[in-house]
C-alpha positions, 0 to 999 in steps of 0.5 A, spaced: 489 879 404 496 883 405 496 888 402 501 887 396 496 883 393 491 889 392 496 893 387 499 899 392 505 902 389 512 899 392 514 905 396 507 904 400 508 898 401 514 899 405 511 904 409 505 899 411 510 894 412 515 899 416 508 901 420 507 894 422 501 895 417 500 887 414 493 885 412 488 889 411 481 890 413 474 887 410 473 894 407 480 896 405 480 890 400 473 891 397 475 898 396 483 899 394 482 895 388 476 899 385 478 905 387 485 904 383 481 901 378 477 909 377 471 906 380 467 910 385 465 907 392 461 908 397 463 904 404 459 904 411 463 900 416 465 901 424 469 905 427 476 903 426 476 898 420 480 903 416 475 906 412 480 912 412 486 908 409 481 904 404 481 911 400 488 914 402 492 908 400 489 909 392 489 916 393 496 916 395 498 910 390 495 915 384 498 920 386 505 917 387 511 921 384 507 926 381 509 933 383 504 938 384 503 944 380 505 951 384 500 953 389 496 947 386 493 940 390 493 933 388 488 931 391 481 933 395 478 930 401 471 933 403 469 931 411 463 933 415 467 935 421 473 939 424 475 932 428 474 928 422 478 933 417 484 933 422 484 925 423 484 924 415 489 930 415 494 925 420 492 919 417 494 921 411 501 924 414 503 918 416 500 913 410 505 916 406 511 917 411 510 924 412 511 925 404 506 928 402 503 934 405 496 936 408 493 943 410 486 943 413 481 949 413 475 949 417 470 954 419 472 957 426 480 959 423 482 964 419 481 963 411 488 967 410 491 964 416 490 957 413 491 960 405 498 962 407 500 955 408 498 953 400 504 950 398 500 942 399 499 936 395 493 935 399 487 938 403 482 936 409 476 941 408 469 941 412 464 942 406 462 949 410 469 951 409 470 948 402 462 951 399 465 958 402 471 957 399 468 955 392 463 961 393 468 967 395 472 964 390 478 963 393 478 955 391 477 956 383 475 948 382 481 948 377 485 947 383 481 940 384 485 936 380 483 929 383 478 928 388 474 922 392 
């Protein structure tokens, strides 16, 4: 199934086409949809069947021309690894063209380092940083204003 058949906006369209995205997956094509539709979805496929597009594509698409508040994220993504964080972080740079804009914090880097760069639409966090950052309050949950 291509992925105009799943309801993702034009300009994203044009990045999946511009990056030789043509079909999508199994887990894409059961996800897209339900995920534009409000539903949550819980997915379990192999390495490589493109779990991480399944969601960001939504997100992406949701988010569309939106602009962030000052100092304020569209959108929240929790993982349970650095590796992991810093694999979504990429995979939603390039989904989006470089157009939207990430930050990853994870434990074993300064908070005030990685808070420096808050100007984001997007986070990457580890649930260890993310539960420091909700505790110490440095994450106030009004600045969750979308999450997966």
């Amino acid at each position: 199934m291509s992925f105009a058949k799943l309801g993702l906006s034009d300009n994203l369209l044009a990045t999946l086409e511009a990056q030789n995205f043509t079909t999508a997956t199994p887990v894409q094509q059961q996800a897209i949809p339900l995920i534009l539709q409000g539903k949550d979805v819980l997915a379990a496929a192999q390495t490589g069947t493109g779990k991480t597009a399944a969601f960001a594509l939504p997100i992406l698409h949701i988010i569309g021309n939106r602009q962030a508040e000052a100092h304020r994220p569209l959108a929240l993504i929790l993982v349970p690894t650095r590796e992991l964080a810093s694999q979504v972080a990429a995979n939603i740079e390039q989904l989006s063209n470089n157009s939207a804009r990430s930050i990853i914090l994870i434990g074993g880097v300064s908070v005030n380092h990685s808070w420096k760069h808050y100007r984001t639409v997007l986070k990457s966090l580890s649930p260890r940083r993310a539960a420091y950052l909700i505790c110490t309050c440095r994450m106030p949950s009004v600045l969750i204003t979308w999450s997966c």
